[in-house]
Structures are given as C-alpha cells and as structure tokens.
N, C-alpha and C positions, 0 to 999 in steps of 0.2 A: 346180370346188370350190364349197362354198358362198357364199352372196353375202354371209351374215352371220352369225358366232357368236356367241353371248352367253354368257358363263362365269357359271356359277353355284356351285352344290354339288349334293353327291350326296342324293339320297335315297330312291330306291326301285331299285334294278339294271335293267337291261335294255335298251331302247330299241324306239322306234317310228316311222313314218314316218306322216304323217295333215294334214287341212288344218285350222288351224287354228280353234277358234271360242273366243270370247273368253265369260268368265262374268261378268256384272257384280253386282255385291254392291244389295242393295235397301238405301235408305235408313232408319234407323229410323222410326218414328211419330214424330211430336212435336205438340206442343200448341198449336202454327202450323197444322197442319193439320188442327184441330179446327173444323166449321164449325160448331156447334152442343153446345148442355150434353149431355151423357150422362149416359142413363140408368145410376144407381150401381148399383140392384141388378139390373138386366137387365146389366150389363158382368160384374159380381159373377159373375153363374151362367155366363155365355160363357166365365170364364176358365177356370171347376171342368170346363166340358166338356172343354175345347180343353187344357186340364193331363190330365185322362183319355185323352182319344184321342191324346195325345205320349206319355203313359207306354206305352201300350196298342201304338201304332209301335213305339217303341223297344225293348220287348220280343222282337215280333217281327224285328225289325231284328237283335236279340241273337243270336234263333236261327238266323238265316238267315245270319248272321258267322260262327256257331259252325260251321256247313257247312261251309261254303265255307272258313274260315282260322283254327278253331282257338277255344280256350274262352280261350287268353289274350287274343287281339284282340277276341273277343265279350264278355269283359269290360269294355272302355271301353264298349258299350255298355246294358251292364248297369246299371254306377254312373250312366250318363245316365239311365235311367229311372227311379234315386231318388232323382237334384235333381230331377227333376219333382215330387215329392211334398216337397221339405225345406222346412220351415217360413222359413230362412232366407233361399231367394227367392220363398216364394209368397206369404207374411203383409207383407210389404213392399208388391211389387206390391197384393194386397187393401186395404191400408192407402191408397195412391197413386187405389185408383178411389175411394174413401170420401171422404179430406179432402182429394183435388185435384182430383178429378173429371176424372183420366186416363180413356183408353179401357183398356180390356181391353191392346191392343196395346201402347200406349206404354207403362201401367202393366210388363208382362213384361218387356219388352226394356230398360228402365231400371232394373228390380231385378236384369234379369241382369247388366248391363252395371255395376252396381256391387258387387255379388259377388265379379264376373270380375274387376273392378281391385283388390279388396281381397284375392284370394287371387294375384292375379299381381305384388304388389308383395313378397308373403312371401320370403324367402329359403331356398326348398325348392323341386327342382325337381318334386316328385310337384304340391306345390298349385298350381303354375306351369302347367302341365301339364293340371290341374281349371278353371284359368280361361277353356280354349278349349275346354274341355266346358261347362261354364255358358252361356258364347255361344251356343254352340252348341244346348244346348237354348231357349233364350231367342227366337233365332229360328224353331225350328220350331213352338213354340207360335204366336207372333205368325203364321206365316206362317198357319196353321190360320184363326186368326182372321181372317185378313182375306181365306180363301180364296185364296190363292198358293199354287200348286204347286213344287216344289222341287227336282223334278227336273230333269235336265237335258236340253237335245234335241240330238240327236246328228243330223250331215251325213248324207244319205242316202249309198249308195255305197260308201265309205271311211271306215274307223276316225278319230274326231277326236282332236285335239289339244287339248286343253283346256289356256287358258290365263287364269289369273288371277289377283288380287295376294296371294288366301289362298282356302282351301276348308279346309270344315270336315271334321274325320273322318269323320260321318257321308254326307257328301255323296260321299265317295269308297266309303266302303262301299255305297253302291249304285249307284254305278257298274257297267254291265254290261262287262267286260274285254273281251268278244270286238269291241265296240266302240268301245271307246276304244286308241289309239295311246302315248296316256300323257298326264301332269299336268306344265304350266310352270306355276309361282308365281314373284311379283316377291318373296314374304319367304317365310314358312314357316320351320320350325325341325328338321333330323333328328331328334332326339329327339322330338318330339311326335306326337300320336294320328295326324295326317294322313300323315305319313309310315310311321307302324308301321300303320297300314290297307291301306296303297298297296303295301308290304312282302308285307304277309299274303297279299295277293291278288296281286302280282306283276303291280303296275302301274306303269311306269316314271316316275319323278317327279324333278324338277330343281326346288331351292330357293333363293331367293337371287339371282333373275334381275334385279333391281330394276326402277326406272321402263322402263329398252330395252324389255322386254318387251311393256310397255301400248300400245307404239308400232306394234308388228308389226301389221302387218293383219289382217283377217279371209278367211279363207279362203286364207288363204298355205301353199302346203306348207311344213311343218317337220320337220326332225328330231330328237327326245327323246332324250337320250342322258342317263338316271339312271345308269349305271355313272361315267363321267367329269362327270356334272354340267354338261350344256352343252345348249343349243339350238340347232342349225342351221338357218338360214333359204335354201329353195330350196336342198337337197341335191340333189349328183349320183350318178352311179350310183361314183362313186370314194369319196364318203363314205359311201355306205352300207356299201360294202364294208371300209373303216379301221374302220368303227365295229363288223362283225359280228367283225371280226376280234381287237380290244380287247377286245368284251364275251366272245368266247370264252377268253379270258387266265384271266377268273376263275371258267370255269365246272369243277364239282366231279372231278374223278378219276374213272374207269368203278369202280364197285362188282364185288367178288371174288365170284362163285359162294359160295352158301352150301352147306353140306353138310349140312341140315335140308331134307327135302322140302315146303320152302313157297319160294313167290314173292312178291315185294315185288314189289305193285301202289302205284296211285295215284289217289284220287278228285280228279277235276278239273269244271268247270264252262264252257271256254274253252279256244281253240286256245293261247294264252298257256299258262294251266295245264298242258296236256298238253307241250305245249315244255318247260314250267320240270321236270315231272315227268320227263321222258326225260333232261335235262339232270343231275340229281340222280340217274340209275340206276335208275329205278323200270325192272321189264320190263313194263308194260303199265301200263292205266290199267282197274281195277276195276269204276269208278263214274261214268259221266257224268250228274251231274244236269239233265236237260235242261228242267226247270220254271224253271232260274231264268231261262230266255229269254221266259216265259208271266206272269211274275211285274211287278206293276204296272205291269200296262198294260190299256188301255180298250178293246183287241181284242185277236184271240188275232192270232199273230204267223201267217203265211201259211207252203203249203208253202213256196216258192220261201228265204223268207226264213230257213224252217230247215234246209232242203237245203241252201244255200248255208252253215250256220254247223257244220252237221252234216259236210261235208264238209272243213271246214276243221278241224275237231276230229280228223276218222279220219285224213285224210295226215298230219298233226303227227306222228304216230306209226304208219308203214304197216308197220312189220316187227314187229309187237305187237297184243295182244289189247286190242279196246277195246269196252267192256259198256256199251251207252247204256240206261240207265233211262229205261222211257217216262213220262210226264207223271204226277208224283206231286204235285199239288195238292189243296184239302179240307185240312181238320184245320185244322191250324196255318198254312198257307200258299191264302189263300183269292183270289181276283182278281176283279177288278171284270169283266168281262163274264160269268163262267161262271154258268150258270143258276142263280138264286140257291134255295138249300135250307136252309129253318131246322131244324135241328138244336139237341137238346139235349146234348149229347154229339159234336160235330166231330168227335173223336179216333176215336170207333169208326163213323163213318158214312161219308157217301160219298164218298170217300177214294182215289185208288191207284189199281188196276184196276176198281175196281167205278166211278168216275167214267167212265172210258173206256170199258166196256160199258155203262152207262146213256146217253154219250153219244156213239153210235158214230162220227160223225162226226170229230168231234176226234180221236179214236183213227187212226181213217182215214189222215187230216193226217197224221199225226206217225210213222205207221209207213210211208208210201208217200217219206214224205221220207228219211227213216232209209236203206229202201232201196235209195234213187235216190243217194243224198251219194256214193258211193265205191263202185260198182257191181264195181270189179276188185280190188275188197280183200275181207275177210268180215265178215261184221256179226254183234256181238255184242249181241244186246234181251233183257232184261229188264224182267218185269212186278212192280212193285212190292203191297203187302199182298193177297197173294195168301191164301187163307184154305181156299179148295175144290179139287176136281180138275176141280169143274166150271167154273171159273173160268179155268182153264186151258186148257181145252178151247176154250172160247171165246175166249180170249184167242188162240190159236193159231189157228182159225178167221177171226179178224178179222184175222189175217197174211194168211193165205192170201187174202183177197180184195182185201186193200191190194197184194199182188205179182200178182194178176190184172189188177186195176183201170191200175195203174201198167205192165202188158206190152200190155193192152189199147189206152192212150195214146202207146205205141209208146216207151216209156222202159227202160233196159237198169236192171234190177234186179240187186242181188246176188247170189250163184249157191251163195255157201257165206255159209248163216245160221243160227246157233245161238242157241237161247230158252232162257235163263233165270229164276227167279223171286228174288223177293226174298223171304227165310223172315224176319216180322218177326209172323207172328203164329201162338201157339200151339198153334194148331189146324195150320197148314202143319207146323211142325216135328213133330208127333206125327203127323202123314198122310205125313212124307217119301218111308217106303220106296212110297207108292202115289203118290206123285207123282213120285215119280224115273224110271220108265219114260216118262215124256212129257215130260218136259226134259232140258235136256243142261248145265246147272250150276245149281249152287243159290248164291246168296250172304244172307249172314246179316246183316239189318242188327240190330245187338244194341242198340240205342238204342230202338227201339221194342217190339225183343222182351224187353228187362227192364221195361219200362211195363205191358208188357200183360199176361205172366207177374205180373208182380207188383201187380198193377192199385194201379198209383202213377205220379199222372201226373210226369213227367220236370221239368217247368217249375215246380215246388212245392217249394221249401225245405225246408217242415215234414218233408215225407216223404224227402227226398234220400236215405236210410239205409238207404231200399231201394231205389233204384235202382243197384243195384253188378252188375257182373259177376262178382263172387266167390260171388254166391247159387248154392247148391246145385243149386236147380231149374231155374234157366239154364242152368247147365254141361251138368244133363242133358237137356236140349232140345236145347242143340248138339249132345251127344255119340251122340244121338239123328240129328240130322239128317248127322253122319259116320259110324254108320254105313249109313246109307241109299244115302250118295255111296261107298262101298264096295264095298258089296254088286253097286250097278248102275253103279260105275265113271263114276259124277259128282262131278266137280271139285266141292268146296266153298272157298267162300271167306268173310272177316269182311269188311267194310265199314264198321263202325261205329266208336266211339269205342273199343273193345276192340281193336281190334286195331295200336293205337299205346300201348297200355300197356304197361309194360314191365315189370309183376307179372302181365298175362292174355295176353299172346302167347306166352310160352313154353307154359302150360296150353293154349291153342288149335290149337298145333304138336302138342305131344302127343294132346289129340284125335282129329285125322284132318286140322283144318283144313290144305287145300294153300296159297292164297291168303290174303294179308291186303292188305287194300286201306287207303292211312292218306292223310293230308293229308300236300300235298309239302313240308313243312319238317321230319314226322315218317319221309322215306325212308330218311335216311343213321342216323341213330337207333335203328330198329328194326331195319336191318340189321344195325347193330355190337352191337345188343347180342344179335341171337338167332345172328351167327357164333361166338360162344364157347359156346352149349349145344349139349350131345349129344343125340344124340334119346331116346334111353333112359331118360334122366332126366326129358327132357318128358312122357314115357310113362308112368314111376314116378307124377311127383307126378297127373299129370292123373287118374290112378288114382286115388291118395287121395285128388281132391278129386273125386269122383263120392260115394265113400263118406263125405263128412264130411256133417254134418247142419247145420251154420250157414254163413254167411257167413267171419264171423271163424276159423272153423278156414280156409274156403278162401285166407282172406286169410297166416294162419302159414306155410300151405305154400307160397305165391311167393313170403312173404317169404326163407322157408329155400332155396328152390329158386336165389332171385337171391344170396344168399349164399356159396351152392356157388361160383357162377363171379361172385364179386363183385369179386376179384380181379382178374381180365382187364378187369372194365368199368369197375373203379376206383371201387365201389361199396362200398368195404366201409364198417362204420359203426366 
C-alpha cells in the first residue's frame, strides 16, 4: 500500500499516476528591490506594451480553450483579456509609476493585488471568483515585463505530478494533458476557474491538501486521485488498481444506439481525452488536433516524440475510428520556430495544408509518425484547409513518400489508411463532388467555413451576426458537400461548433451529415436530444431551410423543429 495519503477534496475526476515536480510561486516586485530611480515615462510605455501582448495572449489563449473545452470555459478567458484593458487596474498602476516611481512590474502587480482584495472581500461568489482572475492577469503582465516565462517544465519520460499551494486557471489551461498525470494544491477552491479549467480539459485535480503537501519531495511517485480527493504517496500496483476501480463507479452508462443514421464522435486533443470520450459513449473520436502538441514551444516536437503521443491516443480507443488532423497551425495559432511569414491577412494565408506543402519536411515528421504510432490498428489523416484538388493530390503524394521513407527505415507502417479532408473552405465545398473520388471522408469544420462563406472573421463581436450556422448559404454548402458524399458513397461528418447545437444538429442529420464530431461534455447531450427525432422530420425542415432566404427563417424552423419533440427533451417553453 501506500506509504502516505493526504485527504484533500475533489476537483477535477479521474486520476493519475506521475512523479512529482513541485511549482513554486514568484515573489511579487517590491520597492526593496528597486536598486535605482526609474524611468517614469520609459516604465509608462513598458506597461502599454506588456498590457497589449497580455490581452493579445489571452485572446488567443481564449481560442485555443474554445477548442479544446468549450465557449463556456473559454470564456474565463475571455473576461481576462478585458481586465487587461479596464481603467480600474491599469490607471492605478500608471498612477503608481508617476507619483511613486514604482517599476512597471511592481506598479501591475500591486493594482492587481488590490483589486483582487477589494472584489474578494464582496459577498458574491461571481466577484470572488473575478479576484483570481485579476491575479491572475496581474502576474502575467508582470511576468512579460520582467521576461519570465510561465510555463511550466515537465519531467522527461513520464507524465508529471504537479504540485502546488495554488495555480492560476490560466496556467492549467495550458497545460499539455497528454503530459501531465494531474494537479495537487495545498488550497484551491471547487468552484473556482482552476478547477472548472482542470474539469474542462479532464485533468485530475485534488484541492485542499494543506501544508503535507509542500513537504512531499520532489520527484516522488504519486498518485492523484481527483475523483475521491486524495494523494497517494509511492503507490502500489494494489492502489492503483482500488483506485481504477472507484473511479470506474462513477463513469457514465453505455449510450443506446440511435435510430438516426449519424454517429456521435469526439473531438479530443490527448490520450486522456480520447479515454474520457470513450468513457462518455462517444463511438469514435472525429477530430485529433494534433497542433496543439506543436503549440508554444521553441522547436517543433520530434518524430519519436509524437509517435510515441500519437500512439497513445489510437490504442485509448483501438476498436474505433480515430481521424488525426495533420498540423493546422498559421492563422490564429502561430509558433515560435515555424518559418516566420508576414502576412497581411493570417486567416487566408499559409495555413493548414498549404504550411505542410510549402514545408515538406514537417509534413514528413508528422505523417511518418502517425503511421508508425499503431501500425496494427488503421489510421485515419486528415488534411486540414484544403481549397484545390490539387492540393490533394499532393497532400496524398507526401503520404506515399512518408510510408516509403518510413518502410525504407525498416519500420512497420499501417496497412489500412484512409485520407480525409477538412471542407472549411468554399471553394472545397463547391469542388466536393470532384474531390470526392480521391478521398475516402470529408469532415466539415463549420467554424471556419462560416467565416469564410461569409467573410466575417469569427473573433469580431461587431460582426458576430453573421457568423451563425443558420445562414442559408452555409446550409447549402453543406448540403452541397452531402451530396457529393452520396453520390461517391463518402462518409461526411461536422466537426465544428455546429454540431453540438441543439437547433443545427437536427438540420445536419437531415442533410446527409453521418458523423457529428462535438467536445466530450457535449456527447451525452447531443445524443439525448437527436434520440427523440425522426428522421423524416430532419429531412422536412432541412428541406425548408435550403429554401429559406435568411438566417432567421432558418433560425424559426429549428426553433419549430425542437418544439415538435420538445416534449421528450423537456424543452418546451
């Protein structure tokens, strides 16, 4: 048995087994550690920058939540990126380098940190709530400023244990899952951002561990056990097994066959995810994002290193279809080694598959890995913003040489592999039926393909109004690219944020669409609600909403559509 327990609380489900590495919290700035006057108005413009490139993070931080767990968890991040702009901790600090002749640093972290106590003394648990978002951005500015990286380093080898007396939500949202074992804190709170981060992403978290904690060594194995709230110290092979066995107690019921010809997939990013997706009923996993392993860091990650992550992802789920998206970086999601390309426009540049044929290389990497991870299983790849057929062509080409190269090295490659494209731009969707004879599924990311259909970019408030899945012209670009997957008997699927809505999954069933691929908290969701439509009906309305000419008629028809069977889902109004 173990050598030590420490009872805590619960806060994120699941568990992990990993060696510990402890995180230490940075001291603030203070005015002890001033060894000289500062410059007011050179601190002045350091802050305006270092506030810009925090909001400018955090945005993208926003998007990359939004992926990976959802708009409700991407929203903490959201509201982080407009205390970075709110007069009430930036005009403070500015005030602080003025008449005290704080640094930039101390100035920030002292207006956050009085913010954070004036809204966590409220008696409201939302503003309570906002005062470890305030910290929280408070330090990421500061740390900008003083050039401290904030990430975290992770033990080679073995998934780590992170252990520490608090982490902020944001430092858990970029945590990579497939490397981390799970989070001990000596405090934390269930209700707060940290744990509904840890949650979203299905990273096992134990709060409440107190001082014991700070005492465990470094490098100690532990085991996390967020379902019962406990830390094990030096587990045996008898705890692991009480605990797989506890944690299976609470995992969900097998989901009923639907009698609608679609399948509930799962977009995951992590062996973790694909677990917690199989565990939840999904039949397959849709959507591996495989960039966010590529994603800030100062080199690209190595074969070896994503064979090894790639392979832990397919056996998670070996009796199931699992569709790896190759390396969609560019646009919005940019990396410090990739060959730097200035662009006026990110969004329509070189992006997707046209990164990976401009840089063949890389491509190389990542497709010779892919098909070395699970050699006895089949491998499903997908090329993402796919646009041409010439594209395809090439893209399928640089297969063929990556499964040469990799037979050549005397490595056993996959033997049943099917290529996919990602229809997000609408030039693919209007070319479907002439690209459907050279792939063998199409998946539809609708996130992109209403941005570009409706050339309004997605990250813009002003214009939010169009970016809806209820547009007319969307519908028929789908309804366009089912029937192409018809015609030449290619599976279509959604992937996007349409296909956990619960006013456009029904119109996407009717469609043609087979597959809907959603985030694993939206599995059991979309299940219950598309078991009680018929398909007939799916068929009807999708009908009239090919024929409707605006949005808001398309919007009436799901509304009436979910009405029909509003009843069964306990929807009615």
């Amino acid at each position: 048995m173990a050598r030590l327990v420490l009872q805590g609380r619960a806060g994120s489900s699941g568990f992990g087994v990993g060696r510990l590495v402890r995180l230490l919290s940075v001291e603030p700035a203070t005015s002890a550690n001033r060894s000289a006057p500062v410059d007011r108005d050179r601190e002045q413009d350091r802050l305006r920058h270092a506030l810009s490139q925090a909001s400018s993070e955090l945005a993208a931080l926003a998007d990359a939540t939004r992926t990976r767990a959802g708009d409700d968890t991407a929203a903490i991040f959201e509201a982080q990126s407009l205390f970075v702009k709110d007069p009430a901790l930036v005009d403070p600090a500015m005030a602080a380098i003025v008449d005290e002749g704080m640094s930039a640093s101390e100035a920030i972290e002292l207006s956050a940190a009085s913010q954070a106590e004036i809204l966590a003394g409220l008696d409201d648990e939302y503003f309570r709530a906002r005062a470890a978002d305030i910290r929280d951005v408070g330090k990421r500015v500061a740390a900008i400023l003083d050039g401290r990286s904030r990430g975290i380093q992770m033990l080679e080898g073995e998934p780590a244990a992170l252990a520490a007396e608090d982490l902020d939500a944001s430092a858990v949202a970029e945590l990579r899952p497939e490397l981390v074992a799970g989070v001990a804190l000596a405090g934390g709170a269930p209700t707060g951002h940290t744990a509904i981060v840890a949650r979203a992403l299905g990273i096992p978290l134990v709060l409440g561990l107190g001082d014991a904690l700070l005492l465990v060594p470094e490098g100690e194995q532990v085991l996390i056990d967020g379902t019962a709230g406990r830390l094990l110290i030096a587990p045996d092979a008898a705890d692991r097994l009480d605990t797989v066995s506890n944690v299976s107690v609470h995992a969900d019921s097998p989901l009923e066959p639907l009698s609608l010809p679609v399948v509930i997939e799962a977009n995951a990013a992590s062996a973790r995810e694909v677990e917690q997706a199989r565990a939840a009923g999904a039949h397959g996993i849709g959507l591996v994002r495989t960039e966010l392993l590529f994603l800030g860091r100062t080199v690209a990650p190595s074969r070896d290193e994503q064979r090894s992550l790639y392979r832990r992802i397919r056996r998670a789920m070996p009796d199931a279809s699992v569709v790896f998206r190759t390396l969609d970086i560019g646009g919005d999601k940019p990396t410090e080694y990739r060959p730097a390309v200035v662009e006026a426009n990110p969004a329509l540049g070189v992006r997707g598959v046209r990164l990976g044929l401009r840089y063949p290389e890389l491509l190389e990497v990542q497709l010779r890995a892919l098909l070395e991870a699970a050699p006895e299983l089949s491998l499903q790849v997908m090329f993402p913003m796919v646009a041409t057929l010439g594209e395809v062509r090439q893209a399928r080409e640089a297969l063929s040489r990556a499964v040469f190269a990799s037979r050549q090295a005397g490595a056993d490659v996959a033997q049943e592999v099917h290529v996919g494209i990602m229809v997000e731009v609408p030039a693919a969707a209007l070319m479907a039926d002439a690209l459907a004879p050279e792939v063998d599924f199409f998946s539809i990311g609708t996130n992109d393909l209403i941005q570009y259909t409706m050339a309004a970019d997605r990250t813009s408030a002003d214009i939010a109004s169009l970016g809806t899945p209820f547009e007319p012209a969307v519908l028929r670009l789908i309804d366009h690219v089912c029937q192409a997957g018809r015609t030449h008997s290619r599976p279509v699927a959604v992937c996007g944020e349409a296909a956990a809505d619960p006013l456009v999954a029904p119109l996407l069933v009717g469609l043609g669409v087979s597959h809907l691929s959603v985030g694993v908290a939206s599995i059991r969701q979309v299940h219950n609600l598309l078991s009680s439509y018929s398909l007939s009906d799916c068929q009807s309305s999708a009908r009239a909403a090919l024929r409707a000419r605006t949005s808001a008629e398309v919007r009436t028809l799901a509304v009436e559509l979910q009405r029909t069977f509003g009843h069964a889902l306990g929807m009615t109004e």
